[in-house]
C-alpha positions as CSV (number, residue, x, y, z in Angstrom):
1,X,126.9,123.2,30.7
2,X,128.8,120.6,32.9
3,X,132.0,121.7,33.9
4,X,135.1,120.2,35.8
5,X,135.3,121.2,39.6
6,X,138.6,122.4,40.7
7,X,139.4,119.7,43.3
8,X,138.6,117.1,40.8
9,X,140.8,119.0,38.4
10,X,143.7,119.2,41.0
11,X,143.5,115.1,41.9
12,X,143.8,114.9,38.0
13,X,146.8,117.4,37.9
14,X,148.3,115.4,40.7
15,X,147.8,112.0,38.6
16,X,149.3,112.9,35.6
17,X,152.5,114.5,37.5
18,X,153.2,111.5,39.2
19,X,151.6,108.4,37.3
20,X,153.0,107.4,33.8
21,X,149.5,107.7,31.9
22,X,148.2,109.2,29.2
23,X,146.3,112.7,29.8
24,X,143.3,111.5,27.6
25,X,143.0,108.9,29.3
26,X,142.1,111.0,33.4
27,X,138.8,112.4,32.4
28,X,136.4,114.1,34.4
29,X,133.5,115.5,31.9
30,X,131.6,112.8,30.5
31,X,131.5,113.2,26.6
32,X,128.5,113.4,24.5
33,X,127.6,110.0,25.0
34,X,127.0,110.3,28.6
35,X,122.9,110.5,29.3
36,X,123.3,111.1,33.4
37,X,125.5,109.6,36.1
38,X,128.5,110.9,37.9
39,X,130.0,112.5,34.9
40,X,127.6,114.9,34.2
41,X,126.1,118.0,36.0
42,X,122.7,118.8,36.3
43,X,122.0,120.1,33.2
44,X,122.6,116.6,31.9
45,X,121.0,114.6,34.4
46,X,117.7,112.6,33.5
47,X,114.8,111.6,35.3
48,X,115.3,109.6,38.5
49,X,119.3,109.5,37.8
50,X,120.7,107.4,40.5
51,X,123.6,109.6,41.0
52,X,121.3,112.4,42.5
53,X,118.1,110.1,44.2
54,X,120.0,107.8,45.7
55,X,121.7,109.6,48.5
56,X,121.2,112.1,50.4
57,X,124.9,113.5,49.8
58,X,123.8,114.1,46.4
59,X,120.6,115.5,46.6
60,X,121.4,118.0,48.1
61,X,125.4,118.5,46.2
62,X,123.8,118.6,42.9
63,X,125.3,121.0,40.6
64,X,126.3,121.6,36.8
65,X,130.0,120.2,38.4
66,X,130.6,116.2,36.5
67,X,131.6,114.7,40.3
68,X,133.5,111.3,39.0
69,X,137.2,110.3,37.5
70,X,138.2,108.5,35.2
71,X,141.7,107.1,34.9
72,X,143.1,104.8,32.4
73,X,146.0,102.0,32.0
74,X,149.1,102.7,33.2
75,X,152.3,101.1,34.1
76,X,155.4,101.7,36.6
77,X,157.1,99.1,37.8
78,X,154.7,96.4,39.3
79,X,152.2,98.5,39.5
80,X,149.4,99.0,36.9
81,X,145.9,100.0,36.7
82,X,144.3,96.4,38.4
83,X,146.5,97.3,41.1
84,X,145.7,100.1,41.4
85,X,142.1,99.3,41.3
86,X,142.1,96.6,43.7
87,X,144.0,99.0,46.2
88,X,141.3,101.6,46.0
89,X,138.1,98.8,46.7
90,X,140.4,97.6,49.6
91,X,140.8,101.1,51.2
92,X,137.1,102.1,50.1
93,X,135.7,99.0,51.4
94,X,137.8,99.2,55.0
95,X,136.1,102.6,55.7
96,X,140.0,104.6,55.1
97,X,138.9,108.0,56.4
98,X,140.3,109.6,53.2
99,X,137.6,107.5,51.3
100,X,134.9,108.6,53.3
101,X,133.4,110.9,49.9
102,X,133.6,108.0,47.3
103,X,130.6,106.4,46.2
104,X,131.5,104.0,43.6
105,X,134.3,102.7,41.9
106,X,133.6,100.9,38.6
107,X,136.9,98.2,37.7
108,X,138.0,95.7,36.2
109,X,139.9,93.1,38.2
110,X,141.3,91.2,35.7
111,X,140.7,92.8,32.1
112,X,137.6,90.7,31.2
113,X,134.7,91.2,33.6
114,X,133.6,94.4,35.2
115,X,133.0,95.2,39.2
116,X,131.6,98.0,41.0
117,X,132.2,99.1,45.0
118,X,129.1,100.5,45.7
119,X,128.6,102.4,49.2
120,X,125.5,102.1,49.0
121,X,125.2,98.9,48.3
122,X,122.4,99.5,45.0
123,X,125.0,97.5,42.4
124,X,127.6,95.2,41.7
125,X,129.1,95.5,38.1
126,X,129.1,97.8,35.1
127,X,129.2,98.1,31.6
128,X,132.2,97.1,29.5
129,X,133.8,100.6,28.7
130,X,135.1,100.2,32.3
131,X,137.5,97.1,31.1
132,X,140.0,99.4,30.2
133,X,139.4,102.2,32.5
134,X,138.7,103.0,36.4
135,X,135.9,104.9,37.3
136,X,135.5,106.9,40.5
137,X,132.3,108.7,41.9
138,X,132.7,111.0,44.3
139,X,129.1,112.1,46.5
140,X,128.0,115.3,44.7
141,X,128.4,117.3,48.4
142,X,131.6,116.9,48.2
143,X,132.5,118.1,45.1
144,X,130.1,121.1,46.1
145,X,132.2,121.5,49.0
146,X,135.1,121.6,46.7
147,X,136.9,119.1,49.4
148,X,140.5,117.9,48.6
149,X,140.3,114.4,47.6
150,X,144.2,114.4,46.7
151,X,145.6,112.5,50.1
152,X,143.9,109.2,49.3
153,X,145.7,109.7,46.0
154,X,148.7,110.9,47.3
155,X,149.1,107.6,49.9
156,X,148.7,105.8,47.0
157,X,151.8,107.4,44.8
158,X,153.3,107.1,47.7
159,X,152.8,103.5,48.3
160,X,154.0,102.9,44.5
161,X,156.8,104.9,45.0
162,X,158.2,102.4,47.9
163,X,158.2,105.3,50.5
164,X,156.4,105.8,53.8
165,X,152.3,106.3,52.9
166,X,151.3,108.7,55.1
167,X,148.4,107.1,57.2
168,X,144.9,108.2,56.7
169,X,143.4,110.8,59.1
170,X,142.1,108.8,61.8
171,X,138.1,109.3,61.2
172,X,136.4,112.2,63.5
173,X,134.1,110.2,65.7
174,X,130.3,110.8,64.4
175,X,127.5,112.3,66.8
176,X,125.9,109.9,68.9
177,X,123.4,112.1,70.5
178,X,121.0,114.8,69.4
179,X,122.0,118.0,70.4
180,X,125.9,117.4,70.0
181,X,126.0,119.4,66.5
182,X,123.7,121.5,64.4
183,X,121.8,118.9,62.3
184,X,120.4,119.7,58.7
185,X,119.1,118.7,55.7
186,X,121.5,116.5,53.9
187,X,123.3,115.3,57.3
188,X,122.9,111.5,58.4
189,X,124.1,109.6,61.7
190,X,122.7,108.0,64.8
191,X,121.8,111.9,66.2
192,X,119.5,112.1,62.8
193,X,117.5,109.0,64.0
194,X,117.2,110.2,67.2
195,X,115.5,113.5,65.8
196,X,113.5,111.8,63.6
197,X,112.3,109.7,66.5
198,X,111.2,112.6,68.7
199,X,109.5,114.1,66.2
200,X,107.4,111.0,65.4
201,X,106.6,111.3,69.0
202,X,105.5,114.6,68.4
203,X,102.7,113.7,65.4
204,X,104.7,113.0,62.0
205,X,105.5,109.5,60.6
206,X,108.8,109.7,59.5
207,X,111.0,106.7,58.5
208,X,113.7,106.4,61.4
209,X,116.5,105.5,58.5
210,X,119.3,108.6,60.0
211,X,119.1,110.3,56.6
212,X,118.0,114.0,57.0
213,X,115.9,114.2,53.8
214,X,113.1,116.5,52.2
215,X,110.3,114.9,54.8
216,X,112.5,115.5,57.9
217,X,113.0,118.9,56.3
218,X,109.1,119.4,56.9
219,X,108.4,117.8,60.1
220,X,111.2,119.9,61.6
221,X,110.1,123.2,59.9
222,X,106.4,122.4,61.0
223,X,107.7,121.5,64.9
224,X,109.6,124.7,64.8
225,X,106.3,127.1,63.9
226,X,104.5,124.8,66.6
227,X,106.9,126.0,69.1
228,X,107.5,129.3,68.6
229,X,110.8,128.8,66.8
230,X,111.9,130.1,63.7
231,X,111.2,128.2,60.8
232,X,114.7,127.2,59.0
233,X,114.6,123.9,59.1
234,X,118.0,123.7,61.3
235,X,118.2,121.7,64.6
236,X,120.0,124.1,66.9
237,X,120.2,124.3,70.3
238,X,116.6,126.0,70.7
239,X,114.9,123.4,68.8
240,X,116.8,120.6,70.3
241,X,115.6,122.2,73.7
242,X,112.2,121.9,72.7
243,X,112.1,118.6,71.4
244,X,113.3,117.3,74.8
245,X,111.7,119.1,77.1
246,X,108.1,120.4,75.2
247,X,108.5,124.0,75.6
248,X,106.3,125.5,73.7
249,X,103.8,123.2,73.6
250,X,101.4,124.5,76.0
251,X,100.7,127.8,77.7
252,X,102.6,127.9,81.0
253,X,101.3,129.6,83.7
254,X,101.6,129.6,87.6
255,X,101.4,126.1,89.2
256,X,102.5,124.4,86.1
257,X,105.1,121.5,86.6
258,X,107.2,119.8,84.5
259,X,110.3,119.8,81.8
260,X,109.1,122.2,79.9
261,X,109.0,124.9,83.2
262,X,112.8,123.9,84.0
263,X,113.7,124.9,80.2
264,X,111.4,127.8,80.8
265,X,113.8,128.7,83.9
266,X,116.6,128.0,82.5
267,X,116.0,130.7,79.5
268,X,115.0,132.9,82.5
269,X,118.3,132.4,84.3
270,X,120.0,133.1,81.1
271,X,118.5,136.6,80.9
272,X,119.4,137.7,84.5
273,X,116.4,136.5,85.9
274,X,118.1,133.7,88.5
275,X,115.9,131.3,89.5
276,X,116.6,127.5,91.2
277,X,115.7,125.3,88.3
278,X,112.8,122.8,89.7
279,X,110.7,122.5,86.7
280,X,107.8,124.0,89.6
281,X,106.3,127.7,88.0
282,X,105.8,129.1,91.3
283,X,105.9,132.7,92.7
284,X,109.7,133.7,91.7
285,X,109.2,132.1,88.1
286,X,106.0,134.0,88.2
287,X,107.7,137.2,89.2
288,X,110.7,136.7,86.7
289,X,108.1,136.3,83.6
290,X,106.7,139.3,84.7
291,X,109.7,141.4,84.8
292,X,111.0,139.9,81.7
293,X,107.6,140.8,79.9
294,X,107.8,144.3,81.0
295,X,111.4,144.6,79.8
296,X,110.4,143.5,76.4
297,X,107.2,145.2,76.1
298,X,104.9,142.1,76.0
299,X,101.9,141.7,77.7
300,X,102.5,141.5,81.3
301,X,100.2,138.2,82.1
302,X,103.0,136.2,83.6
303,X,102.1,133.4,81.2
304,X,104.8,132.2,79.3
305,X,102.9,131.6,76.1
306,X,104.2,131.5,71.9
307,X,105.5,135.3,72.2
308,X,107.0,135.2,75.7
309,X,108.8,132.3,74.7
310,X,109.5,132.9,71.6
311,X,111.5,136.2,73.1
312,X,113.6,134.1,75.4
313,X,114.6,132.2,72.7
314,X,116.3,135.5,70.5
């Protein structure tokens, strides 16, 4: 059964204490009459519904939670519902950091056609139930999340009211680089691409589009095993070592050279073993492999193969 998520419930709480409008008229569940979309949860979704394939964010968010607003007319002053609506597309559409988990909004400008803000850019206008009301979707992940989507609300009561709007948090700058956060499925951003880029270097053909889906889910899960790495499917700082420098992709042994020995050394140094960080496996790396192998019980070969390495990485 679909049911209303508490911080949509709070925003609505919020709306009806400080906007003259009709409780009936702020809904959250869609009613019988709803076949998919925003408004229901996934026991009501159908095949393909665009509010679960489309992104990402609501893939992986999807629960029996509805994840959109409604709100209908109302009136204070100079300010109405259009208003309203067109001060919510402005702030949506100028990236406001308080927007940032709205897909859509469904309005009408005027009272006689019907537009849609669409993040995603997929459509343009809606159906004409939305003449007389504003629709909000919010990405499913959120909603999952249970994140507060009151302050965007709040700047706008406050903006009606004629006092100071606060301003919008000023947005947390996004990862650039791989390796500067934990990356996993359902994440997106330039450090996404950049994974996805490595591991098509590494075999796999994966669309470089930033969006960590399903596919990049396997390639990274299938790297991991390669490497000696567990299997989770989360791009840490062991697998983000490996993707740049290789370790684990070959056997190394004494006389080796390369990125993948200075990562090797680096582990080393890390367990106590110190060692100057050349990238050359000669006779100290050699004689710290050894002694790490005895200290773990492995075989003592001083080749730093799938189960020596895959020790230096626990």
């Amino acid at each position: 059964m679909t049911v209303a998520p508490q911080n949509l419930k709070d925003a609505r709480t919020l709306i009806l204490e400080s906007l003259p409008v009709d409780p009936a008229a702020v809904g959250i569940v869609g009613d019988d009459a709803h076949s998919g979309g925003y408004h229901c949860g996934s026991d009501r979704t159908v095949k393909n519904d665009y509010s679960v394939v489309e992104s990402s964010r609501d893939k992986t968010g999807l629960t029996t939670a509805a994840s959109a607003l409604d709100v209908g007319q109302f009136f204070k002053g100079a300010h109405n519902l259009r208003t309203f609506s067109a001060w919510l597309v402005n702030e949506c559409a100028k990236g406001a950091a308080d927007t940032k988990d709205i897909r859509e909004v469904i309005y009408s400008p005027d009272g006689h056609s019907v537009k849609r803000w669409d993040r995603e850019g997929k459509r343009t206008s809606g159906d004409d139930s939305h003449l007389w009301h504003t629709h909000i979707s919010f990405y499913r992940d959120a909603t999952k999340a249970n994140r507060d989507v009151r302050p965007l609300f709040r700047r706008y009561i406050a903006y009606v009211n004629g006092t100071p709007a606060p301003k919008p948090p000023a947005p947390t700058p996004a990862p650039t680089k791989l390796g500067q956060r934990t990356v996993k499925q359902g994440m997106t951003g330039a450090d996404v691409s950049e994974l996805q880029t490595k591991l098509n270097a590494k075999g796999p053909r994966l669309t470089v589009d930033g969006n960590f889906g399903p596919a990049t889910l396997n390639a990274v899960t299938a790297f991991q095993r390669l490497y000696s790495l567990s299997p989770d499917g989360i791009v840490g700082p062991n697998t983000v070592a490996a993707l740049l420098t290789g370790l684990g992709g070959r056997a190394l042994k004494q006389g080796a050279t390369g990125s993948d020995v200075r990562e090797l050394q680096r582990l080393l140094t890390a367990q106590g073993y110190k060692l100057d960080q050349d990238g050359e496996f000669g006779p100290k790396t050699l004689a710290a492999v050894k002694a790490f192998q005895k200290n773990r019980k492995l075989a003592v070969d001083g080749q730093a193969g799938p189960k020596t390495i895959g020790a230096l990485r626990k």
